[in-house]
N, CA, C and O atoms as a GROMACS GRO file, in nm:
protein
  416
    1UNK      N    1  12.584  -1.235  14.285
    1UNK     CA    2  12.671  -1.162  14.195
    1UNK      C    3  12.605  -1.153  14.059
    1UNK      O    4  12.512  -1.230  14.037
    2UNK      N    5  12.638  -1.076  13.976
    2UNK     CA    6  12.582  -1.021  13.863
    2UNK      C    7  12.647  -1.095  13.728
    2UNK      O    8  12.600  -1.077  13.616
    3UNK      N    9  12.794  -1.205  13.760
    3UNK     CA   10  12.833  -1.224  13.602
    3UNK      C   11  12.908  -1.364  13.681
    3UNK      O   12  12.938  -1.374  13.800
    4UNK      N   13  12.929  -1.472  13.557
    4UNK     CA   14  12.976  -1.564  13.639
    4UNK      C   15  13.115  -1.513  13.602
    4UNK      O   16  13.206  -1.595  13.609
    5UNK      N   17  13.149  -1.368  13.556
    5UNK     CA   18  13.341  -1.312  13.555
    5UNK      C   19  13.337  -1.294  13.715
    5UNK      O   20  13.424  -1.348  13.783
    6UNK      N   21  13.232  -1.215  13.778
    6UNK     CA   22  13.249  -1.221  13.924
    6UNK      C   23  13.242  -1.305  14.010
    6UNK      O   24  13.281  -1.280  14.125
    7UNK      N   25  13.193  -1.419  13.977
    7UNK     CA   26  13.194  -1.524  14.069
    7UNK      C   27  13.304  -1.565  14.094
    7UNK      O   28  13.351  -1.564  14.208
    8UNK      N   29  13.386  -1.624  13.955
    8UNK     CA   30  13.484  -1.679  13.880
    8UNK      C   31  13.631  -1.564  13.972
    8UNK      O   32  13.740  -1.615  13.998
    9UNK      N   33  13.598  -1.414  14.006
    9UNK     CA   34  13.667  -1.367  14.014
    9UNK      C   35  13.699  -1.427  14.191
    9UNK      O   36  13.798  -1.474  14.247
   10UNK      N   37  13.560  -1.394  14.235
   10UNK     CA   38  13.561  -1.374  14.396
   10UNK      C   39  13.628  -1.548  14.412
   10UNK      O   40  13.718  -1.547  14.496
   11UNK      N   41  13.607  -1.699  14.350
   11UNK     CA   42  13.644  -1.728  14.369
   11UNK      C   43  13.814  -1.737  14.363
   11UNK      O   44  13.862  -1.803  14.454
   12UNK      N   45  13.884  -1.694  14.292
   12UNK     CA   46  14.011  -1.701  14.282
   12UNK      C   47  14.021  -1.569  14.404
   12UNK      O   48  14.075  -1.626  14.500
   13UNK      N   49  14.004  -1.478  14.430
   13UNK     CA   50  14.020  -1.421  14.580
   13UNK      C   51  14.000  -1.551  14.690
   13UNK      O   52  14.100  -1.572  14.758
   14UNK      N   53  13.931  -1.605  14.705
   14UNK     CA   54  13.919  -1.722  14.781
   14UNK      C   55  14.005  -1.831  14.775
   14UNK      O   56  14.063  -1.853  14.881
   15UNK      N   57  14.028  -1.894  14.698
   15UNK     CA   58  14.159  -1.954  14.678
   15UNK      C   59  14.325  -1.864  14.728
   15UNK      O   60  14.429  -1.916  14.770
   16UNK      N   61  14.302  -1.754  14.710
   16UNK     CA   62  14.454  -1.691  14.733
   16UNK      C   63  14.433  -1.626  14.876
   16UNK      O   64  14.533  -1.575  14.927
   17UNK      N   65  14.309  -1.624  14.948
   17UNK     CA   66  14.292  -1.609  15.070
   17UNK      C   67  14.314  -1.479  15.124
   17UNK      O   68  14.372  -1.452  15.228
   18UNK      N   69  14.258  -1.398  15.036
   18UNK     CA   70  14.192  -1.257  15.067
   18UNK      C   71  14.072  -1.176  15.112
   18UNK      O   72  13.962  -1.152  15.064
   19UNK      N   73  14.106  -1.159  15.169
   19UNK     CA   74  13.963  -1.070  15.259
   19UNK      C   75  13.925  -0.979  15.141
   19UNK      O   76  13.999  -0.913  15.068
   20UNK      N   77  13.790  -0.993  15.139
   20UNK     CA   78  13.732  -0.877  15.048
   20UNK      C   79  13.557  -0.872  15.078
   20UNK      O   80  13.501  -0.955  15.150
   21UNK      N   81  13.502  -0.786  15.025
   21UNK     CA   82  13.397  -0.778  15.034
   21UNK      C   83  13.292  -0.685  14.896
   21UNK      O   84  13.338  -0.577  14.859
   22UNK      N   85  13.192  -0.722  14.846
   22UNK     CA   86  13.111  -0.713  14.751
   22UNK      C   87  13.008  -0.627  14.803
   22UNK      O   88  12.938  -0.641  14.903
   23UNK      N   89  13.015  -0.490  14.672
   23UNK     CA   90  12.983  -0.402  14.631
   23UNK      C   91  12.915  -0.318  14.779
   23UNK      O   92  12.797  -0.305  14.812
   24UNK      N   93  13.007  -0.283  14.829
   24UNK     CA   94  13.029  -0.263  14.964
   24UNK      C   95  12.957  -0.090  14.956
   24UNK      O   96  12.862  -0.058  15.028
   25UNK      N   97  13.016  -0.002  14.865
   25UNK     CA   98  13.020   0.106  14.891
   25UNK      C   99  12.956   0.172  14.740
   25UNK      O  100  12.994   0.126  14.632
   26UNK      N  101  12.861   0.277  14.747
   26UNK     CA  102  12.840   0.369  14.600
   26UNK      C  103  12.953   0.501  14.605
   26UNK      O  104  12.943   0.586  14.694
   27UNK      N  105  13.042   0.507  14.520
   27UNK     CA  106  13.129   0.612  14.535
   27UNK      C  107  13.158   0.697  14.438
   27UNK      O  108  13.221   0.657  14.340
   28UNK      N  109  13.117   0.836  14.448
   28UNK     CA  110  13.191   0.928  14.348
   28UNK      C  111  13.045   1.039  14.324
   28UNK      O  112  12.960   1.022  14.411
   29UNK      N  113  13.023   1.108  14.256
   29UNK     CA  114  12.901   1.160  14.229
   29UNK      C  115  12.767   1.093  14.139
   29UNK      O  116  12.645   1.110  14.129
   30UNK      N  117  12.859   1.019  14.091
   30UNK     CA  118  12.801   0.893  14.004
   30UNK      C  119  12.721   0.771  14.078
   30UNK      O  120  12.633   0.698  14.030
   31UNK      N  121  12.779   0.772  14.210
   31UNK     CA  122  12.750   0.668  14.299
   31UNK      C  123  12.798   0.538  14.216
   31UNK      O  124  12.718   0.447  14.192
   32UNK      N  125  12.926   0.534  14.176
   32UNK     CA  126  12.940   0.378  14.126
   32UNK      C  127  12.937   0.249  14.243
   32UNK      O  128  12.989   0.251  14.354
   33UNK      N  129  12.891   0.183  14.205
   33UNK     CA  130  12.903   0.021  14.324
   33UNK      C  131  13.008  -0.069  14.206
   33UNK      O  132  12.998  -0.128  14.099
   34UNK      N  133  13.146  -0.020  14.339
   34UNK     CA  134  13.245  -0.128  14.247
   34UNK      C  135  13.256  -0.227  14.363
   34UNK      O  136  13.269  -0.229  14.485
   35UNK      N  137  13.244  -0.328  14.234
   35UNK     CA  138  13.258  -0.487  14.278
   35UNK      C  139  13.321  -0.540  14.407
   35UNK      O  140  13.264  -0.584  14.507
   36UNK      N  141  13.420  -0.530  14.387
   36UNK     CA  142  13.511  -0.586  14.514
   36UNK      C  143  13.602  -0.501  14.589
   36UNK      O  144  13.694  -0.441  14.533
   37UNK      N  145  13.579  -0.493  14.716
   37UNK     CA  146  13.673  -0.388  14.812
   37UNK      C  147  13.756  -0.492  14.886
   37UNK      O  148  13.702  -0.565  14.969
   38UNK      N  149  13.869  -0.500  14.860
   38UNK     CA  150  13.963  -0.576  14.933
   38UNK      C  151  14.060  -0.483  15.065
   38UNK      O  152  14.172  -0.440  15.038
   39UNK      N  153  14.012  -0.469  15.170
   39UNK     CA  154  13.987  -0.377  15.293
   39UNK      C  155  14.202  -0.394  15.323
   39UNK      O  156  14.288  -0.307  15.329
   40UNK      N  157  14.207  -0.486  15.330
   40UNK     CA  158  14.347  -0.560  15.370
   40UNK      C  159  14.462  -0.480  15.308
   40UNK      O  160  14.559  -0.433  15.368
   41UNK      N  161  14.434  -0.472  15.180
   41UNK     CA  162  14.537  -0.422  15.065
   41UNK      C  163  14.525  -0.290  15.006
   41UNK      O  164  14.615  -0.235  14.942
   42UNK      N  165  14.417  -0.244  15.027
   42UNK     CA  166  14.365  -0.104  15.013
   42UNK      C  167  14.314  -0.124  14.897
   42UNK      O  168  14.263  -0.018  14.860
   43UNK      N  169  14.301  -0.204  14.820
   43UNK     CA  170  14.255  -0.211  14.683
   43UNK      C  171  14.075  -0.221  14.630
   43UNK      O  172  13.999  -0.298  14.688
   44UNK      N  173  14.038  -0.148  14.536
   44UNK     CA  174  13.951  -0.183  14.462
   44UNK      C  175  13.929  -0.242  14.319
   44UNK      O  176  13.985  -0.207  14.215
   45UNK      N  177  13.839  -0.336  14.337
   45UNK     CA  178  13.834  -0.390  14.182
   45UNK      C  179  13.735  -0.402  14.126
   45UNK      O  180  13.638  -0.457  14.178
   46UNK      N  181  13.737  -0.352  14.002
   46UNK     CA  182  13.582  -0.390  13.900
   46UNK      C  183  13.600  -0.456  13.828
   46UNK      O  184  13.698  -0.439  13.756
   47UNK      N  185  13.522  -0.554  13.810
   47UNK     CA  186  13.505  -0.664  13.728
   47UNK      C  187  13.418  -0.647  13.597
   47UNK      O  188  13.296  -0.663  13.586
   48UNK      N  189  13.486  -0.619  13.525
   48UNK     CA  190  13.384  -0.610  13.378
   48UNK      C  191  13.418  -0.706  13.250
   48UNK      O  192  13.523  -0.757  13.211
   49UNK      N  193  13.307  -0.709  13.212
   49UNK     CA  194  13.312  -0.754  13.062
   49UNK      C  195  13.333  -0.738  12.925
   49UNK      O  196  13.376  -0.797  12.827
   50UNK      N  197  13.263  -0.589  12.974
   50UNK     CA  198  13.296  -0.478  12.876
   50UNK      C  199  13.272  -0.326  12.909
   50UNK      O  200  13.169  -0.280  12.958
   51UNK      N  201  13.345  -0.282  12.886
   51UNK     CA  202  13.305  -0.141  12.878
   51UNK      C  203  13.174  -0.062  12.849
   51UNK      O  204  13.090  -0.102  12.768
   52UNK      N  205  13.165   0.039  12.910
   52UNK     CA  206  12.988   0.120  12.856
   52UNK      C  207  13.069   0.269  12.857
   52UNK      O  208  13.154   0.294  12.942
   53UNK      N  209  13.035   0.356  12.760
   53UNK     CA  210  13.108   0.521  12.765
   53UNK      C  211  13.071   0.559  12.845
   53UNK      O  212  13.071   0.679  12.816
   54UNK      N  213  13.011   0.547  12.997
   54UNK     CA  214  12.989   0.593  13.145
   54UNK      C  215  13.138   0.568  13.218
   54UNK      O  216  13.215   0.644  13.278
   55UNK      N  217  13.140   0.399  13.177
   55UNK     CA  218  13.203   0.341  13.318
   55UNK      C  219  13.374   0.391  13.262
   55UNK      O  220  13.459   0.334  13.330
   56UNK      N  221  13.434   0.488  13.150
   56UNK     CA  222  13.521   0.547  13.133
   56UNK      C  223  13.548   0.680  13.206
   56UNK      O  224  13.659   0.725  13.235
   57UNK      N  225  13.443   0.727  13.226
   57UNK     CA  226  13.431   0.892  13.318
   57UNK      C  227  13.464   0.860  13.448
   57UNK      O  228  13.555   0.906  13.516
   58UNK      N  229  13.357   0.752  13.485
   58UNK     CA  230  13.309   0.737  13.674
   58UNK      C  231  13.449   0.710  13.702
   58UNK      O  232  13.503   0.788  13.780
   59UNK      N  233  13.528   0.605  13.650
   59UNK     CA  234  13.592   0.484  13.707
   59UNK      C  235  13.707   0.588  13.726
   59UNK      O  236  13.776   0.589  13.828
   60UNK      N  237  13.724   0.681  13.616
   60UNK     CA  238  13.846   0.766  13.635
   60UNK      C  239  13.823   0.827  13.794
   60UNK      O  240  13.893   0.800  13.892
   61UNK      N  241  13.712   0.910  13.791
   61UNK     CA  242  13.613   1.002  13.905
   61UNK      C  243  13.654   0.924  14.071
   61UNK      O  244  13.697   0.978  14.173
   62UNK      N  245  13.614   0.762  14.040
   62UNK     CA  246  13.615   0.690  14.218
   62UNK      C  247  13.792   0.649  14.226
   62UNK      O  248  13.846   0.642  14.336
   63UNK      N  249  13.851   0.630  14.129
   63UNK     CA  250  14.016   0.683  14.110
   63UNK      C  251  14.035   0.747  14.190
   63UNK      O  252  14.037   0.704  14.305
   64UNK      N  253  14.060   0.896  14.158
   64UNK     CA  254  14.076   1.004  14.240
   64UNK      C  255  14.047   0.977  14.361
   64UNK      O  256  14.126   0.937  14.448
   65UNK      N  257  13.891   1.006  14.375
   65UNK     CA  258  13.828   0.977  14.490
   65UNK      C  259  13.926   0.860  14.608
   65UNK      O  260  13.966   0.919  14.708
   66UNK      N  261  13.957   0.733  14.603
   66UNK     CA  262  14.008   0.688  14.631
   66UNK      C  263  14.170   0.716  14.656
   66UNK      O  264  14.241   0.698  14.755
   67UNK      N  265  14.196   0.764  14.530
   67UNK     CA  266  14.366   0.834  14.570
   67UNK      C  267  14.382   0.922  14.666
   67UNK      O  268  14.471   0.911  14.750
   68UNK      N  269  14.309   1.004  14.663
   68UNK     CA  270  14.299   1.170  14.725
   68UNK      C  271  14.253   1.170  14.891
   68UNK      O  272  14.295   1.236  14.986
   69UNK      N  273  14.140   1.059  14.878
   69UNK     CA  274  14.114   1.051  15.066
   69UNK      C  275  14.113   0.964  15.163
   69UNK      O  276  14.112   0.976  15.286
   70UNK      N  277  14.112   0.826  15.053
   70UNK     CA  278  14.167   0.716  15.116
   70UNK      C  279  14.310   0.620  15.103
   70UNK      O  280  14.337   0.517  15.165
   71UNK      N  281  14.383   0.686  15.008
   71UNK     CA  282  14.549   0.619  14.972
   71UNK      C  283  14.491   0.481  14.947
   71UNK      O  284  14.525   0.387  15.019
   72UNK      N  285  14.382   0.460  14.820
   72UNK     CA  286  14.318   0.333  14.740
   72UNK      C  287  14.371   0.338  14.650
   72UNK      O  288  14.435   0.431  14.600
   73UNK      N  289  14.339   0.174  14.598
   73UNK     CA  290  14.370   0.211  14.416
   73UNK      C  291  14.263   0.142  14.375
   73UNK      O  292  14.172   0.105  14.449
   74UNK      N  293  14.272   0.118  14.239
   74UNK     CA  294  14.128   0.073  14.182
   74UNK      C  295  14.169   0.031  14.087
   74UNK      O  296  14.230   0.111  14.016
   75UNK      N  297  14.158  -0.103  14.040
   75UNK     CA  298  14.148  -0.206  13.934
   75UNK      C  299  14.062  -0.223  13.864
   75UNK      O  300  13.952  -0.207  13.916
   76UNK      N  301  14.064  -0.257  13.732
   76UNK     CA  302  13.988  -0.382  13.668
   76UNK      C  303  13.997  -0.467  13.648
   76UNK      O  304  14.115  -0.501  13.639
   77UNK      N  305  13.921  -0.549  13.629
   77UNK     CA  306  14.010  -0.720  13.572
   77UNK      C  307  13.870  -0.749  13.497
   77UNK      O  308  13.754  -0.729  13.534
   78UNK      N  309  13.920  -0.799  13.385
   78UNK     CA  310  13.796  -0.820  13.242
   78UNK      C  311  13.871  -0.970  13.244
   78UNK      O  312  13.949  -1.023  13.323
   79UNK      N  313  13.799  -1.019  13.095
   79UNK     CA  314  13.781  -1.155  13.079
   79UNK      C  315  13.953  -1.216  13.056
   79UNK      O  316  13.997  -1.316  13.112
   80UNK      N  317  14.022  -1.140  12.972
   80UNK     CA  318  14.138  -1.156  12.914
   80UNK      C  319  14.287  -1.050  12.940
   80UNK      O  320  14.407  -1.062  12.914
   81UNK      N  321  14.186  -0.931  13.019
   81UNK     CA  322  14.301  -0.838  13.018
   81UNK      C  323  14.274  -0.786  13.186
   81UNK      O  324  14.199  -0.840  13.268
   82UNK      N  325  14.353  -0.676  13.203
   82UNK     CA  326  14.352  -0.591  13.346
   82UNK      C  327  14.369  -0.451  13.318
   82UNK      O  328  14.407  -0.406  13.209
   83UNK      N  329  14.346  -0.399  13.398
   83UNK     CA  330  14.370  -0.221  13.353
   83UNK      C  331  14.381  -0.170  13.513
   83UNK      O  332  14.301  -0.198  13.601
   84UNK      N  333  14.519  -0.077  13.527
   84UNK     CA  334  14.504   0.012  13.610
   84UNK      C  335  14.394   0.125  13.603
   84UNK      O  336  14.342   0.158  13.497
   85UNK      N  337  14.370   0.172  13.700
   85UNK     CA  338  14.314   0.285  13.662
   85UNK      C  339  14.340   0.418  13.773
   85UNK      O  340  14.327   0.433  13.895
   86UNK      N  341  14.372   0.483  13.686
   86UNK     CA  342  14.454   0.653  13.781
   86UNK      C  343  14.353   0.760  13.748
   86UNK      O  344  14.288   0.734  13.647
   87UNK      N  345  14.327   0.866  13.804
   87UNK     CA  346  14.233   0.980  13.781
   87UNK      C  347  14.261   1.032  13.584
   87UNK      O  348  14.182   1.085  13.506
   88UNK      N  349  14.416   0.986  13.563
   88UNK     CA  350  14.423   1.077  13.404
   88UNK      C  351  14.435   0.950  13.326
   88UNK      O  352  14.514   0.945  13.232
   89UNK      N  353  14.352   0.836  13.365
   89UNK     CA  354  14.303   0.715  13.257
   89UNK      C  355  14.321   0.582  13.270
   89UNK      O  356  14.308   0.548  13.388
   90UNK      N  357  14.350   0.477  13.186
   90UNK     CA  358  14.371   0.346  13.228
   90UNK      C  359  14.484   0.269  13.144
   90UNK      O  360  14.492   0.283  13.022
   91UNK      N  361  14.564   0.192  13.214
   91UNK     CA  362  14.679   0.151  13.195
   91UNK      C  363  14.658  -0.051  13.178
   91UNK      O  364  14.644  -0.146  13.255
   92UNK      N  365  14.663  -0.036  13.087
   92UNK     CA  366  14.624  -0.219  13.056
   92UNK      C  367  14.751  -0.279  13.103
   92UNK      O  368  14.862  -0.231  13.079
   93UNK      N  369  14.727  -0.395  13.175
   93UNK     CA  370  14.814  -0.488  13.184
   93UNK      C  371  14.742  -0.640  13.172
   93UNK      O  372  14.628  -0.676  13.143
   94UNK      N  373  14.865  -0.711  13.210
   94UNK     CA  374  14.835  -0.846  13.173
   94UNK      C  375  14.749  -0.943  13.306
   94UNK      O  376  14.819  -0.903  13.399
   95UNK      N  377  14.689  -1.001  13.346
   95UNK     CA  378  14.629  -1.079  13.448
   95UNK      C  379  14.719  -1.118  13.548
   95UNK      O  380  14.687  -1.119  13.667
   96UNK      N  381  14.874  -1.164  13.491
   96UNK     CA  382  14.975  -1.180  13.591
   96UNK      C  383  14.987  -1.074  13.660
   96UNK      O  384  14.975  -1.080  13.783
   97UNK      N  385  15.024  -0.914  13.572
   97UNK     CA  386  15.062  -0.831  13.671
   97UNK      C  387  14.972  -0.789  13.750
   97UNK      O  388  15.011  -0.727  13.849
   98UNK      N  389  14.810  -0.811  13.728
   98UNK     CA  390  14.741  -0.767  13.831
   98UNK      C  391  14.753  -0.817  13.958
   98UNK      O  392  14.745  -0.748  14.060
   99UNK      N  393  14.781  -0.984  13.952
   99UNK     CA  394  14.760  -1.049  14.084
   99UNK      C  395  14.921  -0.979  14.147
   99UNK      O  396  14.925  -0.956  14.268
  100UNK      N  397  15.057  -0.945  14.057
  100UNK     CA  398  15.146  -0.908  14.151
  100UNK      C  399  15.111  -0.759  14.211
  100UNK      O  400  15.146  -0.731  14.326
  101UNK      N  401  15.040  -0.665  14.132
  101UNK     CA  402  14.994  -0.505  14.196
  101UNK      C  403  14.915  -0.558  14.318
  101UNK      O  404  14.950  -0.496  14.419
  102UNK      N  405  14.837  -0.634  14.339
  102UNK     CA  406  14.664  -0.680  14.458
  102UNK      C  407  14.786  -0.657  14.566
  102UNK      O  408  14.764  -0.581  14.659
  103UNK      N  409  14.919  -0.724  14.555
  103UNK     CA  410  15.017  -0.759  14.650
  103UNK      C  411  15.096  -0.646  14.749
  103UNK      O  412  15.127  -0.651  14.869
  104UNK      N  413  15.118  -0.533  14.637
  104UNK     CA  414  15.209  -0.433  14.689
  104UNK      C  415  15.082  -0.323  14.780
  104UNK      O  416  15.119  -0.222  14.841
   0.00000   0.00000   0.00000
């Protein structure tokens, strides 16, 4: 893995006993490789630290992508915060509500 936020992450997937799998797929025209595909829940998640003015375009881009042909969603989870993310942008939440969204 690339950050000990991802290690740190995949382990708490491990502890809560979720199937997932690492940087499984390049998706979008961008070819992003997001972090964690959790196959079970339909969910995707990127793990960042910080932002780069790329990973604001793509992330919207494998959004869609994911909404539109596979009924996915796509997360972030950073050091302190979480963010939805939908094709028309990103919706911050708190670390609690991410682990209750992984659920639904």
């Amino acid at each position: 893995m690339r950050s000990q936020l991802e290690i740190r992450f995949a382990a708490q997937l491990e502890e809560k006993g979720y199937r997932w799998v690492y940087e499984s797929e390049a998706l979008g025209d961008g070819g992003y490789l997001v972090d964690f595909h959790l196959p079970d829940l339909k969910v995707w998640v990127e793990v960042k630290g910080r932002f780069e003015a790329r990973d604001h375009y793509l992330l919207k881009e494998v959004a869609q992508i994911l909404k539109s042909e596979r009924h996915e969603r796509l997360l972030v989870y950073g050091q302190s915060r979480a963010w939805v993310v939908n094709p028309s942008g990103f919706r911050e939440i708190a670390h609690d509500e991410f682990w209750k969204l992984i659920n639904r």
